[in-house]
C-alpha positions in Angstrom: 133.7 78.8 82.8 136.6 78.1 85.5 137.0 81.4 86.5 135.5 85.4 86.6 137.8 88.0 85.9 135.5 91.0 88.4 138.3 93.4 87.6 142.2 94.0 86.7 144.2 92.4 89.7 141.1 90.2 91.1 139.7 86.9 89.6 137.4 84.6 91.4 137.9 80.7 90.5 135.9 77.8 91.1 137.4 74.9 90.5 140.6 73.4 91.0 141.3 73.1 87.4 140.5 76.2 86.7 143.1 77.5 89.8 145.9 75.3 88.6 145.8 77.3 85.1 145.9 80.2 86.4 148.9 79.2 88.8 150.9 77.0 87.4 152.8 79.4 85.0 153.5 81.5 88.2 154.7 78.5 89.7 157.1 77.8 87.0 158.3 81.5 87.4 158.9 80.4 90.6 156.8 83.4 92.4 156.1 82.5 95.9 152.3 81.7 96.3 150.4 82.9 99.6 147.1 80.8 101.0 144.5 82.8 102.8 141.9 79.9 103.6 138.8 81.2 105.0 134.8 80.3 105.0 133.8 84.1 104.4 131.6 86.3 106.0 135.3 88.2 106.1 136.2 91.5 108.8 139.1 93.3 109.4 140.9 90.4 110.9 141.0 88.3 107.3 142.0 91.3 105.7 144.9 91.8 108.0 145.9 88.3 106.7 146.0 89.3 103.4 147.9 92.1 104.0 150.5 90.5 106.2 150.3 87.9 103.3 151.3 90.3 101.2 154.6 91.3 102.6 155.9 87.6 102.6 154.6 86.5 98.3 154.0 87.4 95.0 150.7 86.3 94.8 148.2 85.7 97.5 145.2 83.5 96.7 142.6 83.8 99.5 140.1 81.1 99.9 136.0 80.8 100.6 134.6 77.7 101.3 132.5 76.8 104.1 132.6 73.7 104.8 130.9 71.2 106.1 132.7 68.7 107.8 133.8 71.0 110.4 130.5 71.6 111.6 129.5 69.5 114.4 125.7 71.1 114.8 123.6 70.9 111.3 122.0 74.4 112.5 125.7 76.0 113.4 126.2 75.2 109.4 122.8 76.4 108.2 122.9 79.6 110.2 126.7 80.3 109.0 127.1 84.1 107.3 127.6 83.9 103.4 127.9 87.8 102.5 130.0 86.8 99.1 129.6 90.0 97.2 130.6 91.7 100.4 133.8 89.4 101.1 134.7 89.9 97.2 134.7 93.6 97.1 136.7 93.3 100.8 139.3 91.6 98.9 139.3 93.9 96.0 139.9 96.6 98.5 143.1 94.6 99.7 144.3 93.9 96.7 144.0 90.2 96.9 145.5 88.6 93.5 142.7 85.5 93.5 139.8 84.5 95.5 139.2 80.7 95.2 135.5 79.2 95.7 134.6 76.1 95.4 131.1 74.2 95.5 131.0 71.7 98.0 131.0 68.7 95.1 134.4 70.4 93.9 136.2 70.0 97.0 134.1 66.3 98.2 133.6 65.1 94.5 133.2 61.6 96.5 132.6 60.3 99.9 135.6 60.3 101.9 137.0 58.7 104.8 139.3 60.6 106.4 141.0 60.3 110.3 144.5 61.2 110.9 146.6 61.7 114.7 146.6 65.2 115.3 148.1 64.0 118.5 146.3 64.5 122.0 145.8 68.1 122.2 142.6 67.4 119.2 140.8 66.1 122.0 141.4 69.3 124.6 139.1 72.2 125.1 137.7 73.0 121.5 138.2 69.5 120.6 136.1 68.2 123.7 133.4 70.6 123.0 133.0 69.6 119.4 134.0 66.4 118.8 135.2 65.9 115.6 135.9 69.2 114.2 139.3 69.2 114.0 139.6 66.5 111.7 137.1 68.5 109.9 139.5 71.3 109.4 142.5 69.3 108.5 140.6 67.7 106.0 140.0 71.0 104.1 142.7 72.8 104.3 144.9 69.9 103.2 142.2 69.8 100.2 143.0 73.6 99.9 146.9 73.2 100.3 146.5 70.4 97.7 144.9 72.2 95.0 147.0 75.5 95.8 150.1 74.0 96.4 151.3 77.4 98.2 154.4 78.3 99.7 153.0 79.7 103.3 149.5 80.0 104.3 147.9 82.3 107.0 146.4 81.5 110.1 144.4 83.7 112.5 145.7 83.7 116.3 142.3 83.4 117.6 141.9 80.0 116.4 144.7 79.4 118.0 144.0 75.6 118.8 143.0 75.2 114.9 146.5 76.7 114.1 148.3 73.8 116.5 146.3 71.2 114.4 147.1 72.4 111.1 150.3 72.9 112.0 150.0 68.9 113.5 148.8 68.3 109.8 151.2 69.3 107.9 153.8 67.6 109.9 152.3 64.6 110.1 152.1 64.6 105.6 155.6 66.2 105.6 154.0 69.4 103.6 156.5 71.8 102.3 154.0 74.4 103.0 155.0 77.6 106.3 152.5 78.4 108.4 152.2 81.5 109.7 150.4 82.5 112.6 149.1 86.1 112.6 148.2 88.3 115.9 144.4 88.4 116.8 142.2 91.4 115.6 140.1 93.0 118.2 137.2 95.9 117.8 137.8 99.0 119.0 136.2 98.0 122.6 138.5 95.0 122.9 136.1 91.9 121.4 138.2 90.0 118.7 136.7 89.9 115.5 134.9 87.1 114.5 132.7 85.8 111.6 130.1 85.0 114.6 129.9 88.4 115.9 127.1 89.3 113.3 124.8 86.8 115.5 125.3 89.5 118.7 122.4 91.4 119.3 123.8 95.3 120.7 123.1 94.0 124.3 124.9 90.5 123.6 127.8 92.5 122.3 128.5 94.5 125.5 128.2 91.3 127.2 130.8 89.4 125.5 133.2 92.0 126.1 133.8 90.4 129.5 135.9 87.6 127.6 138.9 89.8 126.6 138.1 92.0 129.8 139.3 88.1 131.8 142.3 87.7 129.6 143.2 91.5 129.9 143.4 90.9 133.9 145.7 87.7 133.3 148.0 89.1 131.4 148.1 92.3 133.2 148.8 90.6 136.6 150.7 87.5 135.1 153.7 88.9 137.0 152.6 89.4 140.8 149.3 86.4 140.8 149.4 82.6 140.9 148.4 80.9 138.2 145.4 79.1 140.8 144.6 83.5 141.7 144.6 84.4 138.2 142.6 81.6 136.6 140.1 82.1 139.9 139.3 85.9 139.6 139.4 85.7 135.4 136.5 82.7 135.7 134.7 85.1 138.8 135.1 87.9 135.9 133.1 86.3 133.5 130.5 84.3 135.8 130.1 88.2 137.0 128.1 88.6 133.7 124.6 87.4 132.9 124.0 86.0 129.5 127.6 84.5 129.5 127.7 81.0 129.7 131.5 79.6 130.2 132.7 76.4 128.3 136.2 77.1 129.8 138.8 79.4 130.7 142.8 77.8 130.6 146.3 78.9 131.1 148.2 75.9 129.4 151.1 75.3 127.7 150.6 76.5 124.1 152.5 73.4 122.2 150.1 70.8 124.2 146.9 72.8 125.3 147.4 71.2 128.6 146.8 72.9 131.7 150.3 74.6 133.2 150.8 75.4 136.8 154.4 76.9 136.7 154.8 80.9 135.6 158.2 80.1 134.2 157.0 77.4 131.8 157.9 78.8 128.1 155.0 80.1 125.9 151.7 80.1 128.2 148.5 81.2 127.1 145.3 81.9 128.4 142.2 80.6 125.9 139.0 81.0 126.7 135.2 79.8 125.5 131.4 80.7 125.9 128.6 81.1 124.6 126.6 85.1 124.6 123.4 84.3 124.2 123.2 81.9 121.4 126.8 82.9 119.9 130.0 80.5 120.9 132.9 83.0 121.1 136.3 82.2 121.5 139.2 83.9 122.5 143.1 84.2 123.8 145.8 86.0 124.6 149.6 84.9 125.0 150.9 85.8 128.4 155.2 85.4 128.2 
């Protein structure tokens, strides 16, 4: 069977077949279709998608799929969170119209070779830490935009790299497909949510909430500090910590990822990277 009807307003699909029934007559209706793409293990911050996903379609199918040519570490991909019953009532509770999950031999039926230019900003920060992942990504989600065919699909801010290479993506195949990037979703105490946060231990936690604590302080004296002050005293913030090992922390120009030096450069933002204890966490905030 293609697909599991769990209630009225929610079915669960898991092949492309079975989504392109299903769609197609919607299609030819001409309602606008929403993407949600995500590997699961879903918070607050996914559901925000939806919802925002919501306002702009008809129909918004939301994607699980974790997948495995984005991992650069074999244990990062073992030791990824697969709470499906709890993601599919989440997006019952939103409202979601389909939830698309494919096995991995539905979505990499055969061996593949796949490299495109994502341009030079693949091989900065997250892209020099894990070699290879962005190409990865694009190679899903064009997979995903291919057997969706959506209208727009929804990105998270705080993959904010991810969303510059998608974005690189779609240009680069000429996709007739929007992408929207949607503002960052943050716990109470300031941490932006994350699939990842579930590997914190209580102590870990409190720790990592020295990563938006350093972008809080950029942004907050963006106005009055050199770039050289800010970037100093938001590394000393973090290195202040114990159990908090820092990959990087960068104010760069947000269409290259490179490193900016002027305040009155358009569209800076500050990104950061480290690992809590065993967790990498990422993390940014736009700062004009």
């Amino acid at each position: 069977m293609d697909f599991e009807i769990l209630q009225p307003g929610l079915e669960v699909i898991n092949t492309i077949a079975g989504l392109n029934s299903l769609l197609k007559p919607l299609k030819l209706a001409q309602q606008k279709i929403a993407l949600v793409p995500t590997m699961g293990a879903l918070h607050k911050g996914h559901v925000s998608l939806v919802k925002i996903a919501q306002q702009h379609a008809d129909v918004v199918v939301c994607s699980i799929f974790v997948n495995p040519t984005q991992f650069t570490d074999p244990k990062d991909l073992e030791k990824y969170p697969r709470p499906l019953q709890h993601d599919i009532e989440m997006l019952q509770d939103a409202g979601c119209d389909y939830v698309f999950m494919p096995s991995v031999k539905e979505m990499y039926p055969v061996p593949e070779n796949w490299h495109i230019d994502l341009g030079p900003a693949e091989f900065l920060l997250e892209g020099e830490f894990r070699r290879g992942h962005y190409q990865g990504v694009t190679q899903i989600v064009k997979k995903l935009f291919d057997a969706v065919d959506p209208d727009l699909a929804f990105f998270g801010q705080k993959d904010f790299q991810q969303v510059l290479m998608i974005r690189n993506m779609v240009a680069h195949f000429n996709l007739p497909v929007n992408i929207i990037s949607c503002p960052i979703i943050r716990e109470e105490d300031g941490l932006a949510m994350s699939s990842r946060n579930i590997h914190l231990s209580a102590a870990e936690h409190e720790h990592a909430l020295v990563l938006s604590k350093a972008l809080t302080y950029v942004k907050d004296h963006f106005q009055t500090e050199s770039i050289d002050i800010l970037l100093k005293e938001a590394i000393a913030i973090i290195q202040s910590v114990k159990g908090v090992e820092l990959d990087y922390f960068t104010i760069a120009n947000s269409e290259t990822l490179l490193p900016e030096k002027d305040k009155a450069a358009q569209q800076l933002v500050a990104l950061v990277a480290a690992k809590v204890g065993e967790t990498r966490l990422i993390d940014n905030m736009m700062l004009n």
